[in-house]
N, C-alpha and C positions, 0 to 999 in steps of 0.2 A: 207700471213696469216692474218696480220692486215686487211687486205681488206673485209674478210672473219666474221671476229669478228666483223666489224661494220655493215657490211650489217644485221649478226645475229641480233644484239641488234636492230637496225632502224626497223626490220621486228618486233619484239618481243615487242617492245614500242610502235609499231602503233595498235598491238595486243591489247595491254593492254589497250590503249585509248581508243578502239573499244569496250573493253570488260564492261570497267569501266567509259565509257561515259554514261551518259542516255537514256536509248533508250526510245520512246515512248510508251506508254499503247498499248495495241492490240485492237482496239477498232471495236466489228464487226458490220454492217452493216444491219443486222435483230436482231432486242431482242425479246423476248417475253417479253409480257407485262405482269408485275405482276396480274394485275385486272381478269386476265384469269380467264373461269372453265372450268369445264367441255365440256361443247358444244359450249363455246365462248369463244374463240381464239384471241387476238390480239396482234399485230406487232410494233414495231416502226423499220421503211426503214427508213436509212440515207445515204447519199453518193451516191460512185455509185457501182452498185450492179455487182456480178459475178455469174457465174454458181456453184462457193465451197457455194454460202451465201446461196440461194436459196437448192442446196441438203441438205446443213449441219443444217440451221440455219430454215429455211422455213418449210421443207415438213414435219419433224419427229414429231412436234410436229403435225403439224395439219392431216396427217397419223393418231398419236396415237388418238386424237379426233374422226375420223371419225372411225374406229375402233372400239370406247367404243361405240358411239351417233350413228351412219348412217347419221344422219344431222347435219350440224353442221354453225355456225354463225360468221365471221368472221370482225375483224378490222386492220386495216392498218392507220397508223398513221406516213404520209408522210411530213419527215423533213430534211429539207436542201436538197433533192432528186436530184441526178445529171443525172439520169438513170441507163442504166445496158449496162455492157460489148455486143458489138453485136452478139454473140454467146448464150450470156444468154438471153438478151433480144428475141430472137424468139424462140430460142427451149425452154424456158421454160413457156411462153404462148402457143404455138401449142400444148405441149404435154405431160400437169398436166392432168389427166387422173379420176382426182376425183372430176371436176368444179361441177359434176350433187350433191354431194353431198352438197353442199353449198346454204342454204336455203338464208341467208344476209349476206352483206355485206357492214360495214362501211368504207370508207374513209375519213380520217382527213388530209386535205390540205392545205397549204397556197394558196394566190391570185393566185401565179405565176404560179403551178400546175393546178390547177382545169379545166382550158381547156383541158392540154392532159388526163391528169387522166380521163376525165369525157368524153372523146372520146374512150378511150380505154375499160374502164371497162362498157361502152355500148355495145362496143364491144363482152365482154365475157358475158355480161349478154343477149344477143341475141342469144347466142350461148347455154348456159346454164338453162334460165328460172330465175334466182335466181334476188331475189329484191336486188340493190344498191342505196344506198342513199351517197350523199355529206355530209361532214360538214366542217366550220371551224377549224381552230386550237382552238379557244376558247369555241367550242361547245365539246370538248372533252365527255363531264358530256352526253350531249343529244345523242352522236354517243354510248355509253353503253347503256345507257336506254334503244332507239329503238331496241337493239340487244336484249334485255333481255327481251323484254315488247313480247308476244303472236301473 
């Protein structure tokens, strides 16, 4: 019976440490960026990305955008970017199904990005028609503007 009572308690104390340890913030992997309106939409991608970030965090807002607008201007504001799960990473470029709606589109990249980024969203902008423009991280101010500017 002793045996039985301590196994209790060792199971119930690791519980508690578990419970009453720190756990870290949840912290997701697409935001929406406050600066948003209406027709212009932007992102901040961090980490690496899965197929829950992209339906949950991705598509609803910029769905309810194109929605209200038909067209609509997009930012993505790429930090720390480690890529996307291999499951997310193709199916969810083959088969967003609203690129035509996407008149621009800013990306905000460090050094380290800019090559693949600037390979890929060639990529969908050949596919699409839609203008994509670069920037730096510290051009953040100019990646709004031209999204906003005619």
């Amino acid at each position: 019976m002793v045996g039985h009572a301590d196994d209790f308690l060792r199971v119930c104390g690791m519980q508690a440490r578990k419970f009453m340890s720190p756990q870290p913030e949840l912290q997701h992997m697409i935001t929406k960026l406050p600066e948003s309106s209406a027709n212009i939409v932007g992102f901040r991608v961090q980490g690496k990305l899965a197929d829950e970030d992209y339906q949950q965090r991705l598509l609803p807002p910029i769905e309810e955008a194109i929605s209200a607008n038909q067209k609509i201007r997009l930012l993505f504001q790429m930090e720390n970017f480690e890529g996307w799960t291999a499951h997310g990473a193709w199916d969810d470029f083959i088969n967003w199904p609203k690129f035509m709606s996407v008149e621009r589109m800013a990306v905000v990249v460090d050094q380290n990005w800019q090559e693949f980024m600037t390979w890929l969203f060639r990529v969908a902008s050949s596919l699409t028609h839609m203008e994509i423009r670069f920037f730096r991280t510290t051009e953040m101010a100019e990646a709004w503007e031209w999204l906003r500017s005619p």
